[in-house]
DOLONU-84721 format. One record per residue: residue number from 1; y, z, x of N, C-alpha, C in turn. Coordinates in Angstrom, 1 decimal, m for minus. Each point is the difference from the previous one (the first is absolute). Example, Ala and Ser with C-alpha at 12.3 -4.5 7.8 and 13.67 -1.06 7.14 Angstrom:
+-----+--------+--------+--------+--------+--------+--------+--------+--------+--------+
| num |   n_py |   n_pz |   n_px |  ca_py |  ca_pz |  ca_px |   c_py |   c_pz |   c_px |
+-----+--------+--------+--------+--------+--------+--------+--------+--------+--------+
|   1 |   m5.7 |    7.8 |   13.2 |    1.2 |    0.0 |   m0.9 |    1.2 |    0.0 |    0.9 |
|   2 |    1.1 |   m0.7 |   m0.4 |    1.1 |    0.0 |    0.9 |    1.1 |    0.8 |   m0.8 |
+-----+--------+--------+--------+--------+--------+--------+--------+--------+--------+
END
This chain:
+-----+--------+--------+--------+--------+--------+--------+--------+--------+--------+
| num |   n_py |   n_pz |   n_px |  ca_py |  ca_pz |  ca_px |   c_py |   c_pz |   c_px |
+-----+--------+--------+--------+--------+--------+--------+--------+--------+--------+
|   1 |   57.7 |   22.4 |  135.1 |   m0.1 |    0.5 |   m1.4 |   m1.1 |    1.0 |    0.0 |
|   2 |   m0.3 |    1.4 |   m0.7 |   m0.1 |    0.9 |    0.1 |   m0.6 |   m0.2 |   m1.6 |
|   3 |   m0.9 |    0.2 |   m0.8 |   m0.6 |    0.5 |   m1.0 |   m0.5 |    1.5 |   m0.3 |
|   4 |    0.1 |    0.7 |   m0.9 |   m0.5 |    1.0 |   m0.4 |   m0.8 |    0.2 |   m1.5 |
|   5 |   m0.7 |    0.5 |   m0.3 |   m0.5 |    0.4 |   m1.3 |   m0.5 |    1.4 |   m0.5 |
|   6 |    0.2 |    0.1 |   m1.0 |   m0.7 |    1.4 |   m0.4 |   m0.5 |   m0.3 |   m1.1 |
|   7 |   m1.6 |    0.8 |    0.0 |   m0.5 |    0.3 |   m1.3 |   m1.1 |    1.0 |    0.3 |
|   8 |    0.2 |    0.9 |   m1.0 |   m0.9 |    1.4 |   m0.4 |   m1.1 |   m0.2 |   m0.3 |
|   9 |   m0.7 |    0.9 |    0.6 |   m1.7 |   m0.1 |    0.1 |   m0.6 |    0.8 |   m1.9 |
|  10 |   m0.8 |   m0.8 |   m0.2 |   m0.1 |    0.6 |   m1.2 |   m0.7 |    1.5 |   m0.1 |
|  11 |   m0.1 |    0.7 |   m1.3 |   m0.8 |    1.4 |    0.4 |    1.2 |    0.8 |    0.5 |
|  12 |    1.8 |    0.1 |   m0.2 |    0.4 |    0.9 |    0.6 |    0.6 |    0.5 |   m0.7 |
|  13 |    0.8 |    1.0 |    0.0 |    0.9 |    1.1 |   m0.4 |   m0.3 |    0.1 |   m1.6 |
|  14 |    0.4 |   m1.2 |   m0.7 |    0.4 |   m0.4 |   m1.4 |   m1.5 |   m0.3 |   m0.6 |
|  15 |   m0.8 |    0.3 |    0.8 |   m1.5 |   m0.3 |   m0.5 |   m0.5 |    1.0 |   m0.6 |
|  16 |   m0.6 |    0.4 |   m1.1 |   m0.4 |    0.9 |   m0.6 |   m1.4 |    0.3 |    0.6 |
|  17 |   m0.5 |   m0.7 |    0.3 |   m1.6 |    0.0 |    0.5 |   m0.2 |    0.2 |    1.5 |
|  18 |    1.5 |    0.2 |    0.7 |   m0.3 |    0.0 |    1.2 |    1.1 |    1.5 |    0.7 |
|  19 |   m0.8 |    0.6 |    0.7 |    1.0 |    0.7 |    1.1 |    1.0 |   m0.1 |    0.8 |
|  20 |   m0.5 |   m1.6 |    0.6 |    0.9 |   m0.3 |    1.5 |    1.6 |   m0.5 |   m0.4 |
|  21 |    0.5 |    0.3 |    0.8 |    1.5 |   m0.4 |    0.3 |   m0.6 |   m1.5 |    0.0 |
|  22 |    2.0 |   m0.6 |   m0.3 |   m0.4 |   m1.6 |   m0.2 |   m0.1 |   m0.4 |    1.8 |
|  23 |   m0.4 |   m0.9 |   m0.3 |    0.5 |   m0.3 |    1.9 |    0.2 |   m1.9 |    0.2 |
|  24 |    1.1 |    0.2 |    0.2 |    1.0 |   m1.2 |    0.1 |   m0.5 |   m1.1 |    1.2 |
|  25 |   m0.1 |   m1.0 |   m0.3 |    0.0 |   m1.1 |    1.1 |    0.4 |   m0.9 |    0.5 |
|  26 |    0.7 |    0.1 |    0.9 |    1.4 |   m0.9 |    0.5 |   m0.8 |   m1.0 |    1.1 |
|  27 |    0.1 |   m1.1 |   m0.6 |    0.1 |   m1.1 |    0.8 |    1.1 |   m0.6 |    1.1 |
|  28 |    0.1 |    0.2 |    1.5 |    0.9 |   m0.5 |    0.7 |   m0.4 |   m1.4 |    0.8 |
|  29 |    0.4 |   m1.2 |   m0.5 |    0.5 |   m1.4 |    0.5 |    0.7 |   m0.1 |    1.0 |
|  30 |   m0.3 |   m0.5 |    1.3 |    1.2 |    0.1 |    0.8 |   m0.2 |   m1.3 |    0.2 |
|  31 |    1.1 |   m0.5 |    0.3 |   m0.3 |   m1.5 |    1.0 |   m0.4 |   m0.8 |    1.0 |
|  32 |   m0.5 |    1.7 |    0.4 |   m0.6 |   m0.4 |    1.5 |   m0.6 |    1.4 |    0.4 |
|  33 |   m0.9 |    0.0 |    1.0 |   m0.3 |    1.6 |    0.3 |    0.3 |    0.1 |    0.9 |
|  34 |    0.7 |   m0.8 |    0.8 |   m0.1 |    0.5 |    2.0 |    1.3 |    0.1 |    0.4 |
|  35 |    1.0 |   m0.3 |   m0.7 |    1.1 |    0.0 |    0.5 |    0.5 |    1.7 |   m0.4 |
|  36 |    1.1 |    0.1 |    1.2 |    0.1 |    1.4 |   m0.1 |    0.9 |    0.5 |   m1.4 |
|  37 |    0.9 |   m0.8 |   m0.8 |    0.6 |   m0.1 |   m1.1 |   m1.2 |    0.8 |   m1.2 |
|  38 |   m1.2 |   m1.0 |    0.1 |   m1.2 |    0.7 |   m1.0 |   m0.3 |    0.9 |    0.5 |
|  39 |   m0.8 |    0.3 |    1.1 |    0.3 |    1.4 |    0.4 |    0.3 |    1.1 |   m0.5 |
|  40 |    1.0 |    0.1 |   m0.2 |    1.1 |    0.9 |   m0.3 |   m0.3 |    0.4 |   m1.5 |
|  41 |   m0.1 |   m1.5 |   m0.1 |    0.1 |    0.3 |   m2.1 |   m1.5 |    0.8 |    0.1 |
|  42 |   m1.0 |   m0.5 |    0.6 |   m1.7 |    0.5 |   m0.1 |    0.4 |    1.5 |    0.1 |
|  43 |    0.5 |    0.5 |    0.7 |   m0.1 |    1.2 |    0.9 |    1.4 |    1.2 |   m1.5 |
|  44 |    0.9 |   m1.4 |   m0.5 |    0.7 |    1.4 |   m0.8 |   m0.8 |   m0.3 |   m1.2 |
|  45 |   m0.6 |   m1.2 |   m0.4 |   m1.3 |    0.6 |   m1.3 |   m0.8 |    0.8 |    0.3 |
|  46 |   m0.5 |    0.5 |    1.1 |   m0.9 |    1.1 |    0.5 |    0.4 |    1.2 |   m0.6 |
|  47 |    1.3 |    0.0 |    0.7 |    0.8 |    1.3 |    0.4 |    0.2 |    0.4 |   m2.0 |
|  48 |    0.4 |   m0.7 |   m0.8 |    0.5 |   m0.2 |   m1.3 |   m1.1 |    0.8 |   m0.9 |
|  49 |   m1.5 |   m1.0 |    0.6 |   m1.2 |    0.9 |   m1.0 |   m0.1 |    0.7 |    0.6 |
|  50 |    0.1 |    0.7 |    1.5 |   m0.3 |    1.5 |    0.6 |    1.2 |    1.2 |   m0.9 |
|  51 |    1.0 |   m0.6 |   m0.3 |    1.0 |    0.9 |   m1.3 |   m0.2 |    0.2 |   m0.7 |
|  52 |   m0.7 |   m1.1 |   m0.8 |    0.2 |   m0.1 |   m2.0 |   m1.6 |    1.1 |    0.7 |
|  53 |   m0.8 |   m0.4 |    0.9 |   m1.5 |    0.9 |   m0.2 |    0.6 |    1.5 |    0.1 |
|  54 |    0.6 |    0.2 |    0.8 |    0.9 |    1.6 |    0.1 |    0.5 |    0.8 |   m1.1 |
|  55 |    0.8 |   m1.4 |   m0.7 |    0.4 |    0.7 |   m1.4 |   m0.6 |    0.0 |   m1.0 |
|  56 |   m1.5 |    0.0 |   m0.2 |   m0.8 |   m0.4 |   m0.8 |   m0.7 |   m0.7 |   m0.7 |
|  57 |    0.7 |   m1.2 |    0.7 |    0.1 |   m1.3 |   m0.8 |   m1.4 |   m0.9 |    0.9 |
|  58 |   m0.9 |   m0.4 |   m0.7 |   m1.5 |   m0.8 |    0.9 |    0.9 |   m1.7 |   m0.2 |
|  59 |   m0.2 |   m0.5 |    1.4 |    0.6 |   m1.1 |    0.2 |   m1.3 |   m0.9 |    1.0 |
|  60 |   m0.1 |   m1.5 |   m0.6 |   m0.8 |   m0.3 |    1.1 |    0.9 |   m1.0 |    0.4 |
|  61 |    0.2 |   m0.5 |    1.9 |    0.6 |   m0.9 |   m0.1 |   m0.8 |   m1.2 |    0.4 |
|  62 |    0.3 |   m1.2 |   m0.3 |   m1.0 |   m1.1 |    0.4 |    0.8 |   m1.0 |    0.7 |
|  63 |   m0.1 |   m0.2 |    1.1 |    0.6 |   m0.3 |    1.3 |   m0.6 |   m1.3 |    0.2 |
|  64 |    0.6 |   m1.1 |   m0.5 |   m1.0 |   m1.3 |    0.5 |    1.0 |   m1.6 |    0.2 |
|  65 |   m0.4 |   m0.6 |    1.2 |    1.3 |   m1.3 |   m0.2 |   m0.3 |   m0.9 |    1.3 |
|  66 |    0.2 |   m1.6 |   m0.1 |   m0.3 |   m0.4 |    1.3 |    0.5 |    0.4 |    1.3 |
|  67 |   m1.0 |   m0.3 |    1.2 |    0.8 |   m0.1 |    1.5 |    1.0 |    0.1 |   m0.1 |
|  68 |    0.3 |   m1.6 |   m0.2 |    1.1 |   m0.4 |    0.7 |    1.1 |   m0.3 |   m1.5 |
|  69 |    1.7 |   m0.1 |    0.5 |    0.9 |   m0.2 |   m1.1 |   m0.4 |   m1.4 |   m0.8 |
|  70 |   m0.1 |   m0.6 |    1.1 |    0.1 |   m2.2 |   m0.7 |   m1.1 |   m0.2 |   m0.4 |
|  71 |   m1.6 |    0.9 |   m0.4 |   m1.2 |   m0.2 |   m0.8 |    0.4 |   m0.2 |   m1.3 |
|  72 |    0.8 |   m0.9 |   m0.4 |    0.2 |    0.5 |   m1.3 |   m1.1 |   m0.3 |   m0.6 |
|  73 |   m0.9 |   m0.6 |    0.2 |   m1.4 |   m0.3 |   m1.1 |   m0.8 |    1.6 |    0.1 |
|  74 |   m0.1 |    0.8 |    0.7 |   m0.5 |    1.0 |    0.4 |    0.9 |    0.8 |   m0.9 |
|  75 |    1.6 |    0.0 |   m0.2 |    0.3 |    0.6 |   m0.9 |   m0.2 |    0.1 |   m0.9 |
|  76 |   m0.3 |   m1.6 |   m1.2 |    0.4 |    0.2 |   m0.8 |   m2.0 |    0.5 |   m0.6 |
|  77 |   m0.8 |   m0.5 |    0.8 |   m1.6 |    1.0 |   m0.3 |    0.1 |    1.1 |   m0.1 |
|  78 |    1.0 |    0.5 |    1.2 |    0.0 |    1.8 |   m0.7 |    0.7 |    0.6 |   m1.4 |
|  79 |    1.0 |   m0.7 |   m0.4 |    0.5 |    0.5 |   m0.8 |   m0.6 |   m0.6 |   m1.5 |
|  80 |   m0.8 |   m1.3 |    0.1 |   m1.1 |   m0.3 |   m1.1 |   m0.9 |    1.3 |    0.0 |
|  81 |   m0.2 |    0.4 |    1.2 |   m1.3 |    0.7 |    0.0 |    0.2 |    1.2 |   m1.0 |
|  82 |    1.5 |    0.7 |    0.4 |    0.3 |    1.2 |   m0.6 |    0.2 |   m0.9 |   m1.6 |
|  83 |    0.7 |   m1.0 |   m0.5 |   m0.1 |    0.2 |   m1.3 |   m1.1 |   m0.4 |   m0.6 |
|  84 |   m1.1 |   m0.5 |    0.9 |   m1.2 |    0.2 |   m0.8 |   m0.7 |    1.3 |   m0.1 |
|  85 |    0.5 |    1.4 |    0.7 |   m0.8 |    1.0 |   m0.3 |    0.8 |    0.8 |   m1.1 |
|  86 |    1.1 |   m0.2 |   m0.7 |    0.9 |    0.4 |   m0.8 |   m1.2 |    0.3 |   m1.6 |
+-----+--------+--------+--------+--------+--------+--------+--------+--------+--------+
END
């Protein structure tokens, strides 16, 4: 299982008080980081914010998830972790 999130950094576009572009922050969950399946996903989230940054668009991506697949306790701390920073 694979998680993602987004949420906009405040201070952007739609801010009256601010100059900067908004800049988006996507959270990627993977279920594991070593297998070559994650991998892949790691490497086309890269590739995804190296676009949206091309087209304008400020993207951070946040790349984080246990070892191994069968940690599930390791899982489910990372994905508390992210909805505690919401």
């Amino acid at each position: 299982m694979a998680v993602a999130g987004c949420k906009k950094q405040e201070g952007g576009a739609g801010d009256p008080n601010s100059g900067k572009a908004k800049t988006y922050r996507i959270a990627v969950i993977p279920k594991g980081t070593t297998h070559i399946f994650w991998k892949s996903i790691h490497a086309g989230a890269i590739k995804a914010q190296q676009e949206l940054k091309a087209a304008g668009i400020d993207v951070e991506i946040i790349w984080k998830g246990p070892l191994k697949e069968d940690d599930r306790e390791s899982q489910i701390r990372v994905v508390e972790d992210f909805i505690t920073r919401a």
